[in-house]
N, C-alpha and C positions, 0 to 999 in steps of 0.2 A: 633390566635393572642391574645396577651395578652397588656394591658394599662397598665405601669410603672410608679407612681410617682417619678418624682426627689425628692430625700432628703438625697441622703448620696455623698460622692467625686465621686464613682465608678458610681454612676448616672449620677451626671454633667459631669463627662470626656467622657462616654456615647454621653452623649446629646452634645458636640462639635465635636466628631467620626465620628457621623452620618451623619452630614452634608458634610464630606470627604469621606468618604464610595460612599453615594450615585453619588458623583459628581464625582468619582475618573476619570473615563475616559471620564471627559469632557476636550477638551484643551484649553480654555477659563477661567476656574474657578481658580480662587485666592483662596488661602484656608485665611481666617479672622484671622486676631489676636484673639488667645483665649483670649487674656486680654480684647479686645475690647468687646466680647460677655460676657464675666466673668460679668464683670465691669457693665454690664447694671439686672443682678440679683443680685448684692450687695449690702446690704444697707448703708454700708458706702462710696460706690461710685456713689450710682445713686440716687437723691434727690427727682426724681419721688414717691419714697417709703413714701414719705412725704402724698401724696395724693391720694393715693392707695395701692393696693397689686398686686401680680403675682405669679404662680402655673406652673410648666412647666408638662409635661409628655414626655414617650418614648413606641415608641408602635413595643414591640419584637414579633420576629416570629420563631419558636424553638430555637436558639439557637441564632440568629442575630437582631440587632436593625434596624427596617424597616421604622421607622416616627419616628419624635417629633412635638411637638409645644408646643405656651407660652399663655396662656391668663392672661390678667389682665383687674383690672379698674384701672380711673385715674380722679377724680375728675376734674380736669382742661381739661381732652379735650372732647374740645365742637367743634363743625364745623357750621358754618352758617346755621340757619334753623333747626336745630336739634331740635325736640319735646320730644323724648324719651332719657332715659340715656343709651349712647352708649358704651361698652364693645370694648376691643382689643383682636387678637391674634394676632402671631407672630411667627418668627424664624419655622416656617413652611417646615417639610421634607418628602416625602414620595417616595416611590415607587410607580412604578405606578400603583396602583392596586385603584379603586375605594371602594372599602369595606375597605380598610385599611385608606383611608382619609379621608371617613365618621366615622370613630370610632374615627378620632385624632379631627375632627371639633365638632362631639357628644358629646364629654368629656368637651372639651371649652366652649362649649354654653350650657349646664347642671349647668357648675362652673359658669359663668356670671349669669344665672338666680337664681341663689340662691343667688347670689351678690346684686341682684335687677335690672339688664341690661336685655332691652327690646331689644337692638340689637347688632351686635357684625363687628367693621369694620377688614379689615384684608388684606394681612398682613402688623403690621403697628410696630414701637417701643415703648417698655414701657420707652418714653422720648422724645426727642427732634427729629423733624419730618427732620433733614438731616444725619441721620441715619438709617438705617434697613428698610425700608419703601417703601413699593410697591411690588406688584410680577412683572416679567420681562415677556414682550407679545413683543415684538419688539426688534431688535435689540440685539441679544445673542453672546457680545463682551464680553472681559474680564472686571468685573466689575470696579467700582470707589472704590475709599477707602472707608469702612464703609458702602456700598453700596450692596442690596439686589443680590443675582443672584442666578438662575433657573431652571432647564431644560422646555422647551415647553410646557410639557404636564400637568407643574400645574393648568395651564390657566383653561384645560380641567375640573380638579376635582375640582378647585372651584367652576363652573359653575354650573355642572353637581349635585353639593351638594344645589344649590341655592342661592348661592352668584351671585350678581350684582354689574354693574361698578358703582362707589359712584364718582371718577373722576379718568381722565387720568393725567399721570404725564409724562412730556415732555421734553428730555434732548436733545440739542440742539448743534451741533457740528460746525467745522470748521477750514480752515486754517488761522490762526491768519496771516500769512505774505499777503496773498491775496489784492489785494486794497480793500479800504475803501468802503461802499456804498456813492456815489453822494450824497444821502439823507442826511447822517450822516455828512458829512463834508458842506455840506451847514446850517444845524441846527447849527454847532458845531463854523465856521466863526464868527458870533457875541460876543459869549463869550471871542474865543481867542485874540479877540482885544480889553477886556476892561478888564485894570488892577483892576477893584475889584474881578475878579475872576478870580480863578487860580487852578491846582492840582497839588499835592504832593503825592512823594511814602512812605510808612513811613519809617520810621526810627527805627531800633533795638532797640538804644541805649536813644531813647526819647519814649519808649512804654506806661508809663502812659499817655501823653500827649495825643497819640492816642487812648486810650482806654476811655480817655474823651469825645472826640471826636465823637468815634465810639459810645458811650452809648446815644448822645447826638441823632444820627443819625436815629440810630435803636431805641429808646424808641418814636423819634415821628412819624416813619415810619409805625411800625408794632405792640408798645404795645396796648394789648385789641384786635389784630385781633387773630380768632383764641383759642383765648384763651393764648398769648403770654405773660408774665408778662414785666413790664420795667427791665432792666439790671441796674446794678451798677458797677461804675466803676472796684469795685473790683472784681466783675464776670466776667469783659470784661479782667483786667491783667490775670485773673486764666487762662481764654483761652489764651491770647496771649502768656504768658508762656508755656503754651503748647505747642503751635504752634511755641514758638521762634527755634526750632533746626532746623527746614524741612521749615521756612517761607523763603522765597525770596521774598526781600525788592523792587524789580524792579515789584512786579506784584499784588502791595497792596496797591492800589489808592484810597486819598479821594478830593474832592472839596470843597472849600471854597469861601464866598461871604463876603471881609472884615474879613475876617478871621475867619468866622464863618463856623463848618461844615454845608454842606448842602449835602452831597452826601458819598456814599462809593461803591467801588466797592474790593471786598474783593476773592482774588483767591491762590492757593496751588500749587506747583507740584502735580502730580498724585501718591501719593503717595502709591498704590499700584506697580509700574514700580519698586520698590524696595522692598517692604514687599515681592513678590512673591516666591522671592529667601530665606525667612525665615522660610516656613513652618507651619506658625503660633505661633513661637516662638518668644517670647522678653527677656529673660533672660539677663543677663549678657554677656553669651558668644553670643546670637543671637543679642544682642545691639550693640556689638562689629564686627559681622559681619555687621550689617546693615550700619554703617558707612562707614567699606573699599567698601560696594554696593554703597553706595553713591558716592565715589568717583571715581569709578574704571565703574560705568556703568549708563551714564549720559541720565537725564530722559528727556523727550522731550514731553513732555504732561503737560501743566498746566490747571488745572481745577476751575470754577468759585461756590464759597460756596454761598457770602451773595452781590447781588446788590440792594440796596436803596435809597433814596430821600427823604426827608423829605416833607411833605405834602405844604407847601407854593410855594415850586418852582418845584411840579410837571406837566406836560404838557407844562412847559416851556422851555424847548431844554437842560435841564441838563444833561440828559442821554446824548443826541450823545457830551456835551462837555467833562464831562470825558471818554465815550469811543475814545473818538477822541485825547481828550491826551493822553491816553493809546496807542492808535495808532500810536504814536509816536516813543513809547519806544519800539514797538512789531517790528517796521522796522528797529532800528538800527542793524549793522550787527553780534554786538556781542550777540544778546537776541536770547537763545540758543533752545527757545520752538518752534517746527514747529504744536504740535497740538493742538487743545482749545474743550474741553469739558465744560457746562455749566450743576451744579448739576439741578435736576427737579423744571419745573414750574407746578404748576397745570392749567390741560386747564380750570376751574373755573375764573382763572385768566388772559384775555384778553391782558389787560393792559403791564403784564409784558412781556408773549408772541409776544406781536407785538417789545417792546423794542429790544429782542433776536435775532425776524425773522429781524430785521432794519437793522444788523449789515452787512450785506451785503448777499455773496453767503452761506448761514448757509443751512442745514439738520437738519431732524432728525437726531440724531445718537442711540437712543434707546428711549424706551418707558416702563414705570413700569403701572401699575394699581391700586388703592385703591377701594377692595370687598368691600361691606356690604350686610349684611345678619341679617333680622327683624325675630324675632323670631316669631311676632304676623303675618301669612302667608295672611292671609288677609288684614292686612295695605297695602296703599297703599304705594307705592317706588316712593321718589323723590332722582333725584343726586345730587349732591354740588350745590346749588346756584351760579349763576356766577356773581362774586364780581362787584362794579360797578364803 
């Protein structure tokens, strides 16, 4: 078996092959936008590059590619508790051969240590953590958009390498037409009856307005956890723009107290229900097919990105009043989604977890992992703190 650095095109088209190769006869597996995996080793597309680096390998076997993976560092991520500076890898493939996933994790944790990384979490993104993130131990459905998938027995060779659960990550399913929980509509009664507060879906065609809104939202919800920086509004249009071709406006709720955001509950079509049928291409002519899929094969799965609160009117029934308005819009008879997937919560995370399990008859519907793996074999192993 031989270690391949990526550095030439015939490398990288490689290193996105292999992920198809390996997975070819699973019937579950989505094949990824290459753009979406391109994009996250660009320097002109992925801003992470600002505050670290990244090194990919591919690890052939006579003649065929058998594994890859990515490590990086990344200055800004930090996790609660952390004492050591902690290394990533990623985009992780192998066969299943143990000796071949100890040479692809050997080469990762070699490159971190010279980096100056005392440990190395995995598998995680060099970016933004509702991407690429997690290996899949539960649940082996077709994936989400942008979202990790697996065969079972990676579980085995990370283990079996010395990697430990750092936290679980918990996605949370359901049918959106179901009645409400009791719980949720009694929390949700006092809001609905006082006009200073109300929800809104947004609006296309007023998108900065919400992108104000949203920045307002999320910058007091979540900047400084994590290592999360505040957003600007012009960070929040860049997404929304992105988001404008695939967003539907019935399923992208915020709350307001006096006009003020205080809430957002922020959800997608399943936007794999459609890329499946592209192959992994986006081109012009697979652009073009993606549209007639849009129209011609109607997706019925919307999935839940970003739910938050701003710190003042948390624990005070805000959640069940925007999911309770939401509940509104999910019963009329034209709202076309009958499934509801919520992206991961980390079980570190209590708080939000219970919010999810409240929504009434909810499951699991899958479960991911985030490894870490201490170089120093004798520190002792703590998992995620659990937020408070």
């Amino acid at each position: 078996m031989e270690l391949i650095e990526v550095s030439t095109p015939a490398h990288n088209k490689a290193f996105l092959e292999v992920n198809v190769s390996l997975n070819r006869d699973n019937p579950n597996y989505i094949r990824p936008l290459d753009k979406d995996v391109n994009d996250v080793f660009d320097q002109s597309k992925n801003k992470t590059f600002r505050f670290g680096e990244v090194t990919r390998w591919l690890l052939k076997q006579d003649d065929n590619y058998i594994g890859r993976i990515a490590a990086f560092t990344n200055k800004k991520y930090k996790n609660k508790g952390d004492d050591v500076p902690v290394g990533g890898i990623g985009f992780f493939d192998c066969i299943n051969n143990q000796q071949a996933a100890d040479m692809l994790f050997d080469v990762a944790k070699h490159w971190l240590m010279q980096k100056g990384m005392q440990a190395m979490d995995g598998p995680i993104n060099f970016g933004e953590r509702d991407r690429w993130w997690g290996l899949v131990i539960e649940g082996f459905q077709e994936p989400l958009y942008c979202m990790n998938y697996n065969p079972p027995y990676y579980q085995e060779l990370f283990e079996v390498y010395g990697f430990r659960l750092f936290f679980n990550q918990v996605c949370l399913g359901m049918n959106p037409k179901q009645q409400m929980s009791a719980k949720v509509l009694e929390r949700h009664a006092p809001f609905d009856k006082d006009p200073e507060f109300s929800v809104r879906c947004i609006e296309k065609k007023r998108l900065e307005k919400y992108a104000i809104d949203f920045a307002k939202v999320y910058n007091a919800a979540w900047a400084g956890h994590g290592g999360l920086k505040e957003l600007k509004k012009e960070q929040v249009m860049l997404m929304f723009k992105k988001m404008k071709p695939v967003m539907d406006e019935r399923i992208v709720w915020f709350a307001y107290h006096k006009d003020e955001p205080i809430a957002i509950f922020v959800n997608l079509p399943d936007l794999n229900q459609w890329f499946k049928y592209l192959d992994g291409k986006f081109d012009l002519l697979h652009k073009l097919k993606f549209l007639w899929v849009k129209k011609t094969k109607p997706c019925k799965k919307f999935t839940g990105l970003v739910f938050g609160i701003v710190p003042e009117f948390q624990g005070k029934g805000i959640d069940a009043f925007i999911i309770g308005e939401a509940y509104k819009d999910v019963m009329k008879p034209d709202f076309k989604y009958t499934e509801y997937e919520m992206q991961w919560i980390g079980d570190f995370n209590p708080k939000m977890l219970n919010v999810g399990l409240g929504l009434g008859d909810v499951f699991t519907s899958r479960k991911l992992a985030t490894y870490r793996y201490l170089f120093d074999r004798t520190k002792e192993f703590h998992r995620h703190p659990i937020l408070a």
